[in-house]
KOLMARZA-805893 format. One record per residue (C-alpha): x, y, z; residue in one letter; residue number from 1. Coordinates in pm, 1 decimal. Example, Ala and Ser with C-alpha at 12.3 -4.5 7.8 and 13.67 -1.06 7.14 Angstrom:
BEGIN
- px:py:pz:rest:nr
- 1230.0:-450.0:780.0:A:1
- 1367.0:-106.0:714.0:S:2
END
This chain:
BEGIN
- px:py:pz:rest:nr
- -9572.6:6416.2:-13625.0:X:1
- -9204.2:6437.9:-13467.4:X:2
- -9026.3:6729.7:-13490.0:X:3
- -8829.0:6763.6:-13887.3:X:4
- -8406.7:6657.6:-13833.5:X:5
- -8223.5:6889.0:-13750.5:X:6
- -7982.6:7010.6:-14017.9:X:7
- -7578.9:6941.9:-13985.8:X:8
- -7375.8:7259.5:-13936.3:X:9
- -7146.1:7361.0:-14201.8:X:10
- -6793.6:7393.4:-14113.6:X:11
- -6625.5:7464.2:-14479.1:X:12
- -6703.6:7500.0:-14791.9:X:13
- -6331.5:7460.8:-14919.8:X:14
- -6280.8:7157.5:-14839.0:X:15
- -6045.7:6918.2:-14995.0:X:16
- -6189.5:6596.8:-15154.7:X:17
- -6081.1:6368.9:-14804.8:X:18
- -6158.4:6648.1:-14642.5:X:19
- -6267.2:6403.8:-14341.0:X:20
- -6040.8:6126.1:-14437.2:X:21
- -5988.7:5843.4:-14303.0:X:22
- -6132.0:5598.0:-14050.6:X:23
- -5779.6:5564.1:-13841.0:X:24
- -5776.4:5890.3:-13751.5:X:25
- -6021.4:6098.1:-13454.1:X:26
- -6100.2:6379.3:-13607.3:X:27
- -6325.0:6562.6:-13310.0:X:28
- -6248.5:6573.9:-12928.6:X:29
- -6476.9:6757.5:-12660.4:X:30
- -6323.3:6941.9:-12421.2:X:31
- -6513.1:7251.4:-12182.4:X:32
- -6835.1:7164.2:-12332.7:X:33
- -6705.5:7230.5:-12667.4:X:34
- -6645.4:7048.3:-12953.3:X:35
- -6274.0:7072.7:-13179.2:X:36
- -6292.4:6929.2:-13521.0:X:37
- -6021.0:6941.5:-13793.7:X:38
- -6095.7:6864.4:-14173.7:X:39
- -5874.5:6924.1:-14466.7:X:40
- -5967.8:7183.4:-14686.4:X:41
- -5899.0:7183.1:-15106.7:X:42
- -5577.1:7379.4:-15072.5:X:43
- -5405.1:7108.1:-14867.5:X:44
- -5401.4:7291.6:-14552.5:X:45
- -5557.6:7110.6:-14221.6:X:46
- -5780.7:7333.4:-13999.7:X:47
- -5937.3:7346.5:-13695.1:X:48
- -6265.3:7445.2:-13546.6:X:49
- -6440.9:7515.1:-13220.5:X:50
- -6819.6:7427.6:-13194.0:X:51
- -7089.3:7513.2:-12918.3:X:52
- -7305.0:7224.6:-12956.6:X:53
- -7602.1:7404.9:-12767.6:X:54
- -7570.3:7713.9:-12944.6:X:55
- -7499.8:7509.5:-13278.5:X:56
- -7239.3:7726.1:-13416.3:X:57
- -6870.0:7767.3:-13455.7:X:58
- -6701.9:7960.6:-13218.5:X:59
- -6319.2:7977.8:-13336.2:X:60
- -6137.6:7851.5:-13609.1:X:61
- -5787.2:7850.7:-13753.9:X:62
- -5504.0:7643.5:-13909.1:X:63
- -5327.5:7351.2:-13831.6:X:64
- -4960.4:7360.0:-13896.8:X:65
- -4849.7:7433.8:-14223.3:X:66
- -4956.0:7330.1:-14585.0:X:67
- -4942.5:6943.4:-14671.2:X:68
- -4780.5:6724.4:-14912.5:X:69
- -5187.4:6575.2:-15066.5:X:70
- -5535.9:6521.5:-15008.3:X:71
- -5452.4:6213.1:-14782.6:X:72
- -5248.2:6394.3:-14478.8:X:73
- -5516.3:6517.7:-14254.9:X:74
- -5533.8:6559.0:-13851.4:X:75
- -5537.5:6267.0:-13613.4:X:76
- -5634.6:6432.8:-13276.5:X:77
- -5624.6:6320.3:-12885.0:X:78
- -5724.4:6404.0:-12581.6:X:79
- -5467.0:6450.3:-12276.7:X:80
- -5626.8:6368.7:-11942.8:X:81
- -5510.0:6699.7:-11828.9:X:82
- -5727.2:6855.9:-12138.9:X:83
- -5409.0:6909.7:-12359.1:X:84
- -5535.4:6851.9:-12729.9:X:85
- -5275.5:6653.9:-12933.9:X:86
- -5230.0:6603.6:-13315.5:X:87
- -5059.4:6447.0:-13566.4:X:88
- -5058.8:6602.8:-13900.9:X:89
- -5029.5:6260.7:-14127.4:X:90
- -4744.6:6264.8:-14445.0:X:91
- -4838.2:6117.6:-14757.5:X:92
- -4444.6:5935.9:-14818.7:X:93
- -4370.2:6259.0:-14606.5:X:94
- -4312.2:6363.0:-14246.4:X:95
- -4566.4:6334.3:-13965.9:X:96
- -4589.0:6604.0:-13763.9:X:97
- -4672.4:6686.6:-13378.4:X:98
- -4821.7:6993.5:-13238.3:X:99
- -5025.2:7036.2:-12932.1:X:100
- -5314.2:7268.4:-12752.2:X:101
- -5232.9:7382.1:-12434.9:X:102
- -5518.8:7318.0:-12136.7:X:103
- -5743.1:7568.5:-12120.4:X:104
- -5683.1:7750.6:-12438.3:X:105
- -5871.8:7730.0:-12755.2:X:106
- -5593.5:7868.7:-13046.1:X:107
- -5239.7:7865.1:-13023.3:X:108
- -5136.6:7513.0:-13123.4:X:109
- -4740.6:7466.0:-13093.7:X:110
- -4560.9:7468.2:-13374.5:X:111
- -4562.4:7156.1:-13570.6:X:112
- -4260.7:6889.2:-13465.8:X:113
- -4181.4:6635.5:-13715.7:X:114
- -4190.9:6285.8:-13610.6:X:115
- -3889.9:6001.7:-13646.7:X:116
- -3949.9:5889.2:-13967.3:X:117
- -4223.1:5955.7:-14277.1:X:118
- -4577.5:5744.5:-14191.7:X:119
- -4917.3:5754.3:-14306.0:X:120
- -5250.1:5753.7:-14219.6:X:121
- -5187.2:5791.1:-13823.5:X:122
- -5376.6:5639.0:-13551.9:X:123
- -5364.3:5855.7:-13267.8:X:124
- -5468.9:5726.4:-12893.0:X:125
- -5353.6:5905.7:-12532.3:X:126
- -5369.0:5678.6:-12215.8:X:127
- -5492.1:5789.3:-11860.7:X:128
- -5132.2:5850.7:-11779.3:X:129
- -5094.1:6079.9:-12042.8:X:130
- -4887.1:5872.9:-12316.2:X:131
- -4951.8:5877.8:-12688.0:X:132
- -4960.8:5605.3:-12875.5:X:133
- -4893.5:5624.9:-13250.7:X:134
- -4971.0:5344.5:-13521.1:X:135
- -4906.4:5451.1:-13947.5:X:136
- -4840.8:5295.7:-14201.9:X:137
- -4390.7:5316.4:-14298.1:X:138
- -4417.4:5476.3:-14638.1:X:139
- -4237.6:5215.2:-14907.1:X:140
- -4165.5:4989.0:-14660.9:X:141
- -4471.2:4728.7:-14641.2:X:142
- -4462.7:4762.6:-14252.8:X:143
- -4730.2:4889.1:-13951.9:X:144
- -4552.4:5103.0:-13758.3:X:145
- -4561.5:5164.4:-13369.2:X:146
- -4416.9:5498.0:-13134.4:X:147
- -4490.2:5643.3:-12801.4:X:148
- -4442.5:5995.7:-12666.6:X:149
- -4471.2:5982.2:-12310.0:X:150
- -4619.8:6285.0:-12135.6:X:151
- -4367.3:6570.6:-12152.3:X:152
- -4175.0:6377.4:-12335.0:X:153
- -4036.9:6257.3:-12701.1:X:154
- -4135.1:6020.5:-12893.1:X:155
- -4018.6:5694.2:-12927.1:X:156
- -3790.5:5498.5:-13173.0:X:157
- -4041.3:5362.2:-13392.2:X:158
- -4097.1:4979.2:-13396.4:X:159
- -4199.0:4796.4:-13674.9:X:160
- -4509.5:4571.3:-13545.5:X:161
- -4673.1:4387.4:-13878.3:X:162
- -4475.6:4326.3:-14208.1:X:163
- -4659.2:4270.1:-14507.1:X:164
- -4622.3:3974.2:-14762.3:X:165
- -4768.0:4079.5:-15071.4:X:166
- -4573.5:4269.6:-15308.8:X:167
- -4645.0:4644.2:-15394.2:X:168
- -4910.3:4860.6:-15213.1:X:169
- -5061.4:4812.9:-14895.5:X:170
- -5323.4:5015.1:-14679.5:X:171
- -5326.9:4865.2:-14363.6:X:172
- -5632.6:5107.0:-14230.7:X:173
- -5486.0:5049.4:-13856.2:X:174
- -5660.7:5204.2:-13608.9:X:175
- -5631.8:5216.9:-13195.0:X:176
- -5889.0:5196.4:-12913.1:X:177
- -5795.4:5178.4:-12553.8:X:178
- -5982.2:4991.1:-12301.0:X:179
- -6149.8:5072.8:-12001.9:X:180
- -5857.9:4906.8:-11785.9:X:181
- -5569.1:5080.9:-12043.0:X:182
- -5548.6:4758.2:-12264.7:X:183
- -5438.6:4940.9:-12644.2:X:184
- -5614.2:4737.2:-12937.0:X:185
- -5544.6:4748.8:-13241.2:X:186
- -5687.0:4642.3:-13556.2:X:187
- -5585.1:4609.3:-13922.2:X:188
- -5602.2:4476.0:-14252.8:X:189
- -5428.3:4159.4:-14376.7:X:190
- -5387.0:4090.4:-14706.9:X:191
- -5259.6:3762.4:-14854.1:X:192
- -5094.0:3581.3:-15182.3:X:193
- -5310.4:3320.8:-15232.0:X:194
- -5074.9:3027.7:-15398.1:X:195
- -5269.7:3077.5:-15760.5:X:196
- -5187.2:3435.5:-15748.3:X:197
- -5524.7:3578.6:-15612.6:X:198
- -5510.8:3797.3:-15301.8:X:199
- -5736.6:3703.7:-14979.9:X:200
- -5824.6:4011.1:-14813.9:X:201
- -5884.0:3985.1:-14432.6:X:202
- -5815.0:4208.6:-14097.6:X:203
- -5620.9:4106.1:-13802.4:X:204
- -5595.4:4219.4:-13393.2:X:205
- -5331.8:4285.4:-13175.6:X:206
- -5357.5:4405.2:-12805.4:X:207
- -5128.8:4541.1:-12510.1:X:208
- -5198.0:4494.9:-12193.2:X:209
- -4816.7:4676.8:-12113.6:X:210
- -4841.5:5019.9:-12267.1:X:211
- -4707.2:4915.9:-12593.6:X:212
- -4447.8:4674.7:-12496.6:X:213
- -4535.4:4373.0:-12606.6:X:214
- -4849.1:4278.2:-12834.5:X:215
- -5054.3:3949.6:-12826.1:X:216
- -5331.6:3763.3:-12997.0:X:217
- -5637.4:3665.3:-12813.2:X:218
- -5581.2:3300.7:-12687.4:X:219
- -5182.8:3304.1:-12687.7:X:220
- -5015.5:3306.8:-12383.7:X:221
- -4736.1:3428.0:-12519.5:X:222
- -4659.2:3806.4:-12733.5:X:223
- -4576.1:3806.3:-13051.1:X:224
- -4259.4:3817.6:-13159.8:X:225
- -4200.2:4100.8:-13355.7:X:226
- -4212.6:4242.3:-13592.8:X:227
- -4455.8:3988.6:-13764.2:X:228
- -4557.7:3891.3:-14093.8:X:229
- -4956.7:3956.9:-14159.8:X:230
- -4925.5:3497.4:-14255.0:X:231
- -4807.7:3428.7:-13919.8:X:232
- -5130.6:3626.9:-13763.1:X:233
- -5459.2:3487.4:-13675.8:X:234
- -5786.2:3654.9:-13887.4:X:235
- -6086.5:3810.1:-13750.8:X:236
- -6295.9:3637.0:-13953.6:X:237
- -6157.2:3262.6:-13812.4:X:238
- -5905.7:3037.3:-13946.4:X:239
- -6099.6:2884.6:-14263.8:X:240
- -6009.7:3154.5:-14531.0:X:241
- -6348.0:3307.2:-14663.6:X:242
- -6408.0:3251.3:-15024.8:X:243
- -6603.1:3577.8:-15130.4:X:244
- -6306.9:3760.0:-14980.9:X:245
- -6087.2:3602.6:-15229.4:X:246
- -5969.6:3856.6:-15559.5:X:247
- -5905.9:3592.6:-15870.4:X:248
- -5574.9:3567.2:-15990.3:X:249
- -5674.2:3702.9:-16317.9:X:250
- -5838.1:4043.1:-16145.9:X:251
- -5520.2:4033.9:-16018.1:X:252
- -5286.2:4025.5:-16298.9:X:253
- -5491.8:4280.3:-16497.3:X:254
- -5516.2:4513.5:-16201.2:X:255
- -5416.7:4889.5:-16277.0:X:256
- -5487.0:5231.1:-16080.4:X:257
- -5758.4:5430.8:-16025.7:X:258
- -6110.5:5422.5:-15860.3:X:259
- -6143.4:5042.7:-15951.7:X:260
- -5825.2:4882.0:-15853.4:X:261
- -5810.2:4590.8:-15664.5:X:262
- -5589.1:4773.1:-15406.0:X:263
- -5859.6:5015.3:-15288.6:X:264
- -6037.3:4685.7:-15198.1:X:265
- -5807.7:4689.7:-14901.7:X:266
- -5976.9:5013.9:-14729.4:X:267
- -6197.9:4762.2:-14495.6:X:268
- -6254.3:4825.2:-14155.5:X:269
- -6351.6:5099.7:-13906.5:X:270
- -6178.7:5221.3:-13565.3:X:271
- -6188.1:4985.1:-13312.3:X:272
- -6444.0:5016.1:-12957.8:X:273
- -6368.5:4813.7:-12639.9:X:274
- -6671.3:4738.1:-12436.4:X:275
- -6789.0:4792.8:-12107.4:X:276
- -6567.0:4459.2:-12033.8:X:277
- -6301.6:4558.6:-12241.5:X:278
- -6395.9:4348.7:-12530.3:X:279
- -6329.7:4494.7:-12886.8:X:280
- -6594.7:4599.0:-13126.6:X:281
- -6510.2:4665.6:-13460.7:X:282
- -6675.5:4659.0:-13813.8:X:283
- -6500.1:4480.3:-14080.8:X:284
- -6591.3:4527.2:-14472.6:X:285
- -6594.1:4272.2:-14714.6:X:286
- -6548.3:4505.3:-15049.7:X:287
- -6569.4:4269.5:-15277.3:X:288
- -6932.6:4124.7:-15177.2:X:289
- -7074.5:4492.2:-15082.6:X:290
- -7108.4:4364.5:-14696.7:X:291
- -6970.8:4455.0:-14385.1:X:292
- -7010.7:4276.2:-14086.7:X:293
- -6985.7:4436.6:-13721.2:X:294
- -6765.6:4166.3:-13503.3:X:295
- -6703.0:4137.9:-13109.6:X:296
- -6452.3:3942.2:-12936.1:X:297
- -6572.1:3734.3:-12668.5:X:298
- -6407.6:3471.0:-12494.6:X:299
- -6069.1:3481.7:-12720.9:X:300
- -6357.9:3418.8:-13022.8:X:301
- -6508.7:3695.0:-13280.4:X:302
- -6860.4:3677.5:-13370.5:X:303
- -7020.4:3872.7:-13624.4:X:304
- -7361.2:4059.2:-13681.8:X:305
- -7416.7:4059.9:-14064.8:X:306
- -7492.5:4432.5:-14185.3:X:307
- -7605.9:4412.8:-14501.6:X:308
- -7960.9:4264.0:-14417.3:X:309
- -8054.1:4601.4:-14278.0:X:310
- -7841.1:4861.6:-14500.1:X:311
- -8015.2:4687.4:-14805.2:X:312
- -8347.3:4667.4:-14611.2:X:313
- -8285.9:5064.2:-14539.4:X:314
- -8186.8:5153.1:-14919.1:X:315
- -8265.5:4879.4:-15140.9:X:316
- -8009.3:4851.5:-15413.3:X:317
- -7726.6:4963.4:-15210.7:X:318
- -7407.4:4750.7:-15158.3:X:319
- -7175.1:4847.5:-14849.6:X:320
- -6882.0:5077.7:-14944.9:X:321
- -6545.8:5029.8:-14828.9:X:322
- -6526.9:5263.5:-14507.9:X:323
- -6739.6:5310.2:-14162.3:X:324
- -6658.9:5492.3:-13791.5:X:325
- -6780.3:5315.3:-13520.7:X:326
- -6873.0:5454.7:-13149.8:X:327
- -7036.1:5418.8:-12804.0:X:328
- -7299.8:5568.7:-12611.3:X:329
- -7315.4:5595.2:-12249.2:X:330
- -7555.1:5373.5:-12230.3:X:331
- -7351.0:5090.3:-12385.0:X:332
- -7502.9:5114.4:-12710.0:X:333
- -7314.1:5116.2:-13021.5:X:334
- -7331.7:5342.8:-13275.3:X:335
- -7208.4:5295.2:-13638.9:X:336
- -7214.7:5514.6:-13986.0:X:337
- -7119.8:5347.6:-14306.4:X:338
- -7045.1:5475.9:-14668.7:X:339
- -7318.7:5289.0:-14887.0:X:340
- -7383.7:5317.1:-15278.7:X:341
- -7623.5:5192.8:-15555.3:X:342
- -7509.7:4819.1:-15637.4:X:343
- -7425.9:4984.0:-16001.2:X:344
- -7138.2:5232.0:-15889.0:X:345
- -6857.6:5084.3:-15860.4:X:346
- -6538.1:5282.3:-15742.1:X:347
- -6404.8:5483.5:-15490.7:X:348
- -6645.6:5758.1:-15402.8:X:349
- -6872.3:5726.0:-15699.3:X:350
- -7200.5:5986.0:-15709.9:X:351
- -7458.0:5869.7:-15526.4:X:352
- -7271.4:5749.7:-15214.9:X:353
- -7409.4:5834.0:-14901.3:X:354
- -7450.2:5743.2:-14501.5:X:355
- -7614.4:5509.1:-14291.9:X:356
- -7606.7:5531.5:-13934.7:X:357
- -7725.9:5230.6:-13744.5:X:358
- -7766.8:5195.7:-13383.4:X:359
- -7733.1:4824.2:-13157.5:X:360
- -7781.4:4755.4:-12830.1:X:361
- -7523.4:4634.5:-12567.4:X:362
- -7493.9:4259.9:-12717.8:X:363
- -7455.1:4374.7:-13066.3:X:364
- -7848.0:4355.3:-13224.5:X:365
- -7919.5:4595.8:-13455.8:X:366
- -8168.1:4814.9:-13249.2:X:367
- -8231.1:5113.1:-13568.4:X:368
- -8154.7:5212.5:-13962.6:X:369
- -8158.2:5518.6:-14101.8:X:370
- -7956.8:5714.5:-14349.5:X:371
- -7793.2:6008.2:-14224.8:X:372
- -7946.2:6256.4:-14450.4:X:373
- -8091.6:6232.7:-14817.1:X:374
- -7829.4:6097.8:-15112.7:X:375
- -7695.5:6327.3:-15407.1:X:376
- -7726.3:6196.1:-15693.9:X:377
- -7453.8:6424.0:-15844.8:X:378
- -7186.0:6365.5:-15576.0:X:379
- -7075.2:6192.6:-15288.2:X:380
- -7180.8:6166.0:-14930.6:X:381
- -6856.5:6026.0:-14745.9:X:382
- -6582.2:5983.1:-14553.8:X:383
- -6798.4:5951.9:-14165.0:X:384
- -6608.0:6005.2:-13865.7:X:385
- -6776.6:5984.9:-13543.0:X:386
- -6648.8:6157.8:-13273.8:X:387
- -6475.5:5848.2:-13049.1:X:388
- -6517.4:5709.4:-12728.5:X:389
- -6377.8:5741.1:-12411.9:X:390
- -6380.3:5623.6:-12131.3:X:391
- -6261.4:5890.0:-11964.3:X:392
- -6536.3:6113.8:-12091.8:X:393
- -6875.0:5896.7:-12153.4:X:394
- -7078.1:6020.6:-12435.8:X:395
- -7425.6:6040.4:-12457.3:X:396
- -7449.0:6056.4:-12803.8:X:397
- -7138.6:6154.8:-13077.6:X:398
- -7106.3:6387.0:-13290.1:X:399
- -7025.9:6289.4:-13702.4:X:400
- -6844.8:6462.0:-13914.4:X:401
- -6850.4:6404.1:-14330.4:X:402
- -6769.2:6506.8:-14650.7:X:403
- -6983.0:6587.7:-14984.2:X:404
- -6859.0:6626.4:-15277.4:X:405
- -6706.7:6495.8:-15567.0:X:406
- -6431.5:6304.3:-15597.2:X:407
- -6094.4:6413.5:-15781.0:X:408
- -6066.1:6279.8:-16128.4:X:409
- -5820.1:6032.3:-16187.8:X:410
- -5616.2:5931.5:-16552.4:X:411
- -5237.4:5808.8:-16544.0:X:412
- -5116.3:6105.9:-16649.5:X:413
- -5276.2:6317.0:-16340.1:X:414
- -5211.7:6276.8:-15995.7:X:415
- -5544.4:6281.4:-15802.7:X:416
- -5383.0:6343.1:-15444.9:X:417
- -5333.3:6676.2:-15573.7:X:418
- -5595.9:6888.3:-15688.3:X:419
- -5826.8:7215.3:-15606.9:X:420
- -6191.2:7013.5:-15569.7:X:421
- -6384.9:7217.8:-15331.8:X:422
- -6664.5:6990.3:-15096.3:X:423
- -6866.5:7092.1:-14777.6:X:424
- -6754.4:6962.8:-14425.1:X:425
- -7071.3:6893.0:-14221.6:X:426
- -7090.9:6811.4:-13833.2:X:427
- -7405.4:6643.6:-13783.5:X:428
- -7505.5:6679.0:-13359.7:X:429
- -7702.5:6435.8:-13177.6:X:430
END
C-alpha cells in the first residue's frame, strides 16, 4: 500500500466566506524557500502568512493593510525579480490599494497606497524588468481596466481596454499570465445580447507583445483599437456562437439576485498559463451545461480538451462548477483544480462542493483524476488557487490553497458581501 495523503495545513480558522477568492488573483508566491499566502478572514481584514514547506508549518503571520469594504476584496500578490513581494488589496466599488515587501524581509509591508481609481477583482502580474501590470474590473462602468507601475515608480493612468455591451452587471473574471519571452496575456469573459434577448456567454484573449502598449488578437496583424467592445472581439471558443452557452430570453427576463442568477453564470474561466512556446493555456467553463473545457492556442487557433468526461468519470453525478486555477510543472505538465458539485445543487457554493485536481501532460491529455480531499456534505469545498507559474522560478509541483465552509446567506433584504461566517483556509503541499 502507498503511503496515506498527507493532510493540508491549516492557515485560519476565521476566515471569511471568499476567504481564497477569486481565480484572477495569485494568492501565494515563494520566495527563500518559503511560501507567502494571503486569505481573507470573516472580519474583512486580508492577512498574510509565511510557510516552511519542509517543516510544514507557518512561520510568521500578520495583516495586510487595513480592514476592507466586503468579502470580495482580497490580496492579489507578485513577485519582483529582485524578491520584492507586491500586492494589491482589491475594492469592492472601492479603492485598490498598493503595498509592498521589501527583499529580504518577511513582515513589514508598506503602508497601503491607493490606486487611480476604484477596481475590482485585480489581476496582478510583474515582468522580468520589474513592471506591474494591473487588469480589474472599473466599478459601474461596464469596462476592463488596464495600469502599469513601473519599478520604483507610479502607476499609470488607467486605460480602459474592453467595454461591455450588455446592460447591468458584468464579471469579467480577467486574469494575466506572462510568457516566457515577456508577451502579457490576458483572458476574459464576454458576454453578449443575443437579438431575442438571451445572453451568449463566452471568453475572449488579448496579448502584448510591447509591455502593455498595444493589445492584439491572435491572427491580426494589426492591435486593437481601443478601448473595444466585447462584439467587436473574436471568442475562444471559434466564431460559430455555441448553443448550450446560450441563457433563453425568458431566464433572462425573470432573472433576480442571489445564488441562482443568471449573472453568476458569468464566473467562467481560470488564470491563464503560457507554454514552454509561449502558447496560452487556459480553462474555460461552460456554467450552464456543468462542463469546462481546458483550451490551448496553437497556430493563431484554440483547441479544446473536454473535462467533463473525466470529472464525471472521477465523481459520478457531479457537474463542473463555475471556477478553476490552473498551473505548470517544471516538467511541462499542467496542473488544474476545479470546483465540482452534485448535478442537484444548483447555486453558488452550494454544500457538497468540492475539488478536483487533474493533471495533463505537455500536449494537453489528461494524464490523472483525483479529488483533492473527501467532500462535506454540510458545506463547501471551494474557491482553489494554485500557487502560479513562473518562469522565472520553475516549479516542481504548486502549492493550493482553498476554502471550506459555508456560504453567506443571501435574501434581498441582507447584503451577503457583508457578514461574520467563519471557514478554514487550507494549503494543500505537493
Amino acid at each position: 500500500m502507498g503511503d496515506p495523503p498527507r493532510q493540508p495545513l491549516t492557515l485560519s480558522a476565521t476566515g471569511g466566506d471568499r476567504a481564497t477568492a477569486y481565480a484572477m488573483s495569485s494568492k501565494i508566491v515563494r520566495r527563500d524557500g518559503l511560501l507567502l499566502c494571503t486569505w481573507l478572514e470573516s472580519r474583512r481584514q486580508n492577512r498574510w502568512a509565511w510557510v516552511d514547506p519542509q517543516a510544514r508549518r507557518v512561520v510568521g503571520e500578520g495583516p495586510l493593510g487595513g480592514p476592507v469594504r466586503d468579502n470580495h476584496c482580497g490580496t492579489a500578490l507578485a513577485l519582483g525579480p529582485d524578491g520584492a513581494v507586491h500586492a494589491v488589496t482589491g475594492g469592492h466599488a472601492s479603492q485598490m490599494g498598493y503595498c509592498a515587501l521589501a527583499p529580504g524581509r518577511r513582515d513589514g509591508f508598506t503602508q497601503s497606497q491607493p490606486l487611480p481609481e476604484p477596481g475590482t477583482y485585480p489581476s496582478l502580474v510583474c515582468d522580468a524588468g520589474g513592471t506591474l501590470h494591473l487588469t480589474y474590473r472599473r466599478c459601474h462602468k461596464g469596462t476592463l481596466d488596464y495600469c502599469r507601475r513601473p519599478a520604483g515608480g507610479t502607476w499609470s493612468t488607467p486605460r480602459v481596454l474592453v467595454r461591455q455591451v450588455k446592460p447591468g452587471y458584468v464579471n469579467w473574471t480577467n486574469a494575466l499570465a506572462i510568457g516566457p519571452d515577456g508577451r502579457l496575456h490576458l483572458v476574459f469573459s464576454n458576454t453578449r445580447p443575443q437579438p431575442d434577448g438571451g445572453l451568449y456567454i463566452g471568453a475572449s484573449y488579448l496579448y502584448s507583445t510591447d509591455g502593455g502598449e498595444s493589445w492584439r488578437q491572435p491572427g491580426q496583424a494589426e492591435p486593437v483599437e481601443l478601448p473595444a467592445s466585447v462584439d467587436a472581439l473574436r471568442l475562444i471558443e471559434g466564431p460559430a456562437p455555441d448553443p448550450s452557452r446560450i441563457v433563453p430570453a425568458e431566464r433572462v427576463a425573470g432573472d433576480g439576485q442571489g445564488p441562482l442568477s443568471v449573472q453568476l453564470h458569468q464566473l467562467n474561466l481560470s488564470n491563464p498559463v503560457a507554454g514552454a512556446a509561449g502558447r496560452p493555456w487556459v480553462v474555460a467553463h461552460n456554467v450552464l451545461a456543468g462542463e469546462a473545457d481546458l483550451w490551448c492556442l496553437t497556430d493563431d487557433t484554440w483547441r479544446a480538451v473536454p473535462l467533463a468526461p473525466a470529472v464525471r468519470e472521477c465523481l459520478p453525478g457531479h457537474r463542473i462548477h463555475a471556477q478553476s486555477t490552473l498551473s505548470r510543472r517544471a516538467d511541462g505538465s499542467l496542473e488544474a483544480v476545479l470546483m465540482v458539485a452534485p448535478e442537484d445543487s444548483p447555486g453558488w457554493g452550494p454544500a457538497g462542493t468540492s475539488l478536483v485536481r487533474i493533471r495533463f501532460d505537455d500536449a494537453g491529455a489528461v494524464r490523472s483524476v483525483e479529488p483533492v480531499c473527501p467532500a462535506r456534505a454540510d458545506m463547501a469545498t471551494w474557491l482553489p488557487s494554485l500557487e502560479r507559474w513562473s518562469w522565472r522560478a520553475p516549479l516542481d509541483a504548486p502549492a493550493l490553497l482553498y476554502t471550506q465552509g459555508l456560504v453567506g446567506s443571501w435574501s434581498p433584504k441582507h447584503n451577503s458581501l457583508i457578514n461574520d461566517v467563519e471557514t478554514s483556509v487550507f494549503l494543500d503541499l505537493p
